[in-house]
matplotlib code that plots the C-alpha trace (Angstrom):
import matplotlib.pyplot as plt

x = [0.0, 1.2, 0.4, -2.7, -2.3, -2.3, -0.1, -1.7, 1.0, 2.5, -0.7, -1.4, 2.2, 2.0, -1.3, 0.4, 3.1, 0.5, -1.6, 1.8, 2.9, -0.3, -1.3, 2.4, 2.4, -0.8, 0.0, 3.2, 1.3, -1.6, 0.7, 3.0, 0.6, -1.6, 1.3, 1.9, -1.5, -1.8, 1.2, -0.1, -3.3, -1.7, 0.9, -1.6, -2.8, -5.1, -4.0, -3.5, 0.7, 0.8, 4.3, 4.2, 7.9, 7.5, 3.4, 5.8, 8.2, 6.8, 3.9, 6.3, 8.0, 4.6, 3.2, 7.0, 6.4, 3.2, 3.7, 6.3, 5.3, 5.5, 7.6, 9.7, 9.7, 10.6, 13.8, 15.0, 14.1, 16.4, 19.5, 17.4, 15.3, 18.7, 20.5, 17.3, 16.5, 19.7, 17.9, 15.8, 14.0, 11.1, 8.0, 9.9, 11.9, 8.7, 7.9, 10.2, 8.6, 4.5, 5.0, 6.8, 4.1, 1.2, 2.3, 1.9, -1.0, -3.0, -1.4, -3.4, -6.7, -5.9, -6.0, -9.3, -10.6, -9.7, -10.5, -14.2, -14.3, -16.5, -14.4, -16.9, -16.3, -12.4, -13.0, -15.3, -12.4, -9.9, -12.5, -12.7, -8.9, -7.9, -4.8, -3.6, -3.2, -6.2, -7.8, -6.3, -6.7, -10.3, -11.7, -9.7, -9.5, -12.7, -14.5, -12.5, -12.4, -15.2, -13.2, -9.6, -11.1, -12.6, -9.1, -7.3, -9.5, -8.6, -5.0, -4.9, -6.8, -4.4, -1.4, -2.9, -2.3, 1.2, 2.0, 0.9, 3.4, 6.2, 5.6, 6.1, 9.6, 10.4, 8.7, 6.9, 2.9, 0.0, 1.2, 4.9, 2.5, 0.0, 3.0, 6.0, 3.9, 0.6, 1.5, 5.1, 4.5, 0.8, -1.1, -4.5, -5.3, -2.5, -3.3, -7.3, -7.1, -4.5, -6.5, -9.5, -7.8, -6.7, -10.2, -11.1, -8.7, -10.0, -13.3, -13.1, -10.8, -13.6, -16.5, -14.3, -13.4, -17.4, -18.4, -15.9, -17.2, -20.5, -20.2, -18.1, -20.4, -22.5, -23.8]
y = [0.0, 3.8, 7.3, 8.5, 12.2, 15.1, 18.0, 21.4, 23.4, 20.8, 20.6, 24.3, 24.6, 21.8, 23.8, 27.1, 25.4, 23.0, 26.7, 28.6, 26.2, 26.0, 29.8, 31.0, 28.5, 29.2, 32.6, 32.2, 29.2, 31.9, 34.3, 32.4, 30.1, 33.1, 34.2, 31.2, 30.4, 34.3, 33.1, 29.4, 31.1, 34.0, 32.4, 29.7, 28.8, 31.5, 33.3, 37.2, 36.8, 33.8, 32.0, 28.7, 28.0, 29.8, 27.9, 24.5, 25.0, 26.4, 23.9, 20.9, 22.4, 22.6, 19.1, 18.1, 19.3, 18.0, 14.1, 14.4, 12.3, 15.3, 13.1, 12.5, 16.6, 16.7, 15.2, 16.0, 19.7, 19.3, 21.3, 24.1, 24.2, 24.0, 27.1, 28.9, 28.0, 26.5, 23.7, 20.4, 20.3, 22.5, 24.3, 27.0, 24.0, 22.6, 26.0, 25.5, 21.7, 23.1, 26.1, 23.8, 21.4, 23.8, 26.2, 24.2, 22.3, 26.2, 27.0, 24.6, 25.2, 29.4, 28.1, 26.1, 28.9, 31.5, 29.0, 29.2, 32.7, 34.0, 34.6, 36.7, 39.3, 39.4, 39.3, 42.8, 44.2, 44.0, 45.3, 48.4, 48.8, 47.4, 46.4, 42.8, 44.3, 46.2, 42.4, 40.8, 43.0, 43.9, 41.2, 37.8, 38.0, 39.7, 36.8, 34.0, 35.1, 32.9, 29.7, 31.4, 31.4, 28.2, 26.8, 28.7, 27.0, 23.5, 24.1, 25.1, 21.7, 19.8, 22.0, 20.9, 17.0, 17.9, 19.6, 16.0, 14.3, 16.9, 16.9, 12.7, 13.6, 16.4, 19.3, 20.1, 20.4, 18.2, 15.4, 15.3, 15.4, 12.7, 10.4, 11.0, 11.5, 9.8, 6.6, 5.8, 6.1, 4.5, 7.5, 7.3, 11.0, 12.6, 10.3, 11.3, 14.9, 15.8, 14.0, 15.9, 19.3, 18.7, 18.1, 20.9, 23.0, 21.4, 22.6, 25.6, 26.2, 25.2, 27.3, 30.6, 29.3, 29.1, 32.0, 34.2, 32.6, 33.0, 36.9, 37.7, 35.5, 37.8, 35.1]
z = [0.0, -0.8, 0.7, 0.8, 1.8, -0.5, -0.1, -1.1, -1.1, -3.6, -5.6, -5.9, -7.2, -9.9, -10.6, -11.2, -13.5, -15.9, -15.7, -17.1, -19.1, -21.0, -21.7, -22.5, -24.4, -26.2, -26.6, -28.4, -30.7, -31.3, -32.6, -34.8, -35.7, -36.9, -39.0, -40.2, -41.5, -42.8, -45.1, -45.5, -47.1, -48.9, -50.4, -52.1, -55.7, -56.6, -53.0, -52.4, -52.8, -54.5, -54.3, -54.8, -53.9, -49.7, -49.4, -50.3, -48.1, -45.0, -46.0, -45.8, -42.6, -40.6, -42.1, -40.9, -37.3, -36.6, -37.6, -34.8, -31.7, -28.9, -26.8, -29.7, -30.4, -26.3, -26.7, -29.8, -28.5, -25.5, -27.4, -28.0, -24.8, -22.7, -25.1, -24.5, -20.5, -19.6, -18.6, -19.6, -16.5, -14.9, -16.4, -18.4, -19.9, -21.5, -23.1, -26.9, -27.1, -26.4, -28.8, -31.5, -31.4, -31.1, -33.7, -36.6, -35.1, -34.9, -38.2, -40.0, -38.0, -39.5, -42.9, -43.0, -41.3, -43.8, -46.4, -44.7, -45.2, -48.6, -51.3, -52.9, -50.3, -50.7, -54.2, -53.5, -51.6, -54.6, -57.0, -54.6, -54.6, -50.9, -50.6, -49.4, -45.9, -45.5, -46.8, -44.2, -42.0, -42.5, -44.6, -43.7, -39.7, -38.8, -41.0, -39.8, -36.0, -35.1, -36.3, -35.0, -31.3, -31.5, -33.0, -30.0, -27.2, -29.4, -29.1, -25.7, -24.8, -26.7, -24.8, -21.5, -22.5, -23.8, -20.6, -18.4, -21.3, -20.5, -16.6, -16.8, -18.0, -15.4, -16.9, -13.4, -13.7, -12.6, -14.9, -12.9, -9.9, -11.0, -12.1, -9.4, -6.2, -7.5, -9.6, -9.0, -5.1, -5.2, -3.7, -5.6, -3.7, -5.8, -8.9, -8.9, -7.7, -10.4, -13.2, -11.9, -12.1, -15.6, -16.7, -15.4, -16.8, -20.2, -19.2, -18.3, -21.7, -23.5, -21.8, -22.1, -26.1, -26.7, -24.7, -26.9, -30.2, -29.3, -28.3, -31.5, -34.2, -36.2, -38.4]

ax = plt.figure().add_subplot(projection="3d")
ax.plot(x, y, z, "-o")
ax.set_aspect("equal")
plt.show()
């Protein structure tokens, strides 16, 4: 038989980091991802600055990144993470593995939502002389924000499952918590209460993503 005590200073700790972890994360994905997609789309057959040679390549790089297992991306990462953090280990460690496996992963959800967006109406915008940044900027994202939210809360639900990966391996979080002090030492209080937190966390990612989409949908 194991523990069964939970320590809430330890809990409300691993909480913070799988929290940090998560949203920095997400917010560097968001962004990049964002641009990313913005070129994805652009750079297309038939796109605003079509280049077929930069929508291949960064095409093949993102396609590339995301058939990479994330525990795979975690160590191969682990050059990088430790010239950027000068470590492997802890939840700012875990940071250059989340945002290069989110990235690409939002990237794509940018693109089919841009793809959703009317092309009659960025069609108008040419015939009335806007330029490719006042379409993007005016056209493109306001009609695809619905879909760009909704890929956002998506992303940060799959971050929060790549954080309990990267916490197994010493990243910190709920998922170091649920596997060092829950599994590996048989304490099923630890083991539940972290699984529990993480859903959650899921949850509550969800409700804000759907609460946002539903606010900013005009359709």
């Amino acid at each position: 038989m194991g523990e069964t005590t939970l320590n809430i200073e330890q809990l409300l700790t691993a909480v913070y980091e799988t929290v940090f972890m998560t949203f920095v994360s997400l917010l560097f994905a968001s962004v990049f991802g964002l641009l990313i997609g913005i070129l994805l789309y652009c750079t297309q057959s038939g796109g605003l600055l079509e280049n077929k040679f930069i929508n291949r390549i960064t095409d093949m790089i993102v396609n590339i990144l995301r058939a990479i297992p994330f525990l795979i991306l975690l160590i191969l990462l682990i050059p990088l993470t430790r010239a950027l953090v000068g470590s492997m280990l802890g939840a700012k460690a875990a940071l250059p593995p989340l945002i290069a496996a989110a990235t690409p992963f939002f990237a794509r959800m940018c693109v089919i939502a841009f793809q959703e967006v009317d092309k009659g109406t960025i069609e108008a915008s040419k015939a009335m002389g806007a330029s490719t940044s006042q379409i993007i900027g005016k056209v493109l994202l306001p009609e695809a924000m619905p879909a760009i939210v909704s890929g956002i809360a998506v992303t940060g639900i799959s971050l929060v499952g790549y954080t309990a990966m990267a916490g197994a391996i010493g990243a910190g979080g709920l998922g170091n918590l649920a596997y060092m002090y829950g599994f590996a030492r048989r304490n099923p209080a630890v083991l539940y209460t972290s699984t529990v937190i993480i859903v959650l966390i899921v949850f509550a990612i969800q409700w804000i993503g759907d609460a946002i989409v539903k606010k900013i949908d005009k359709r």
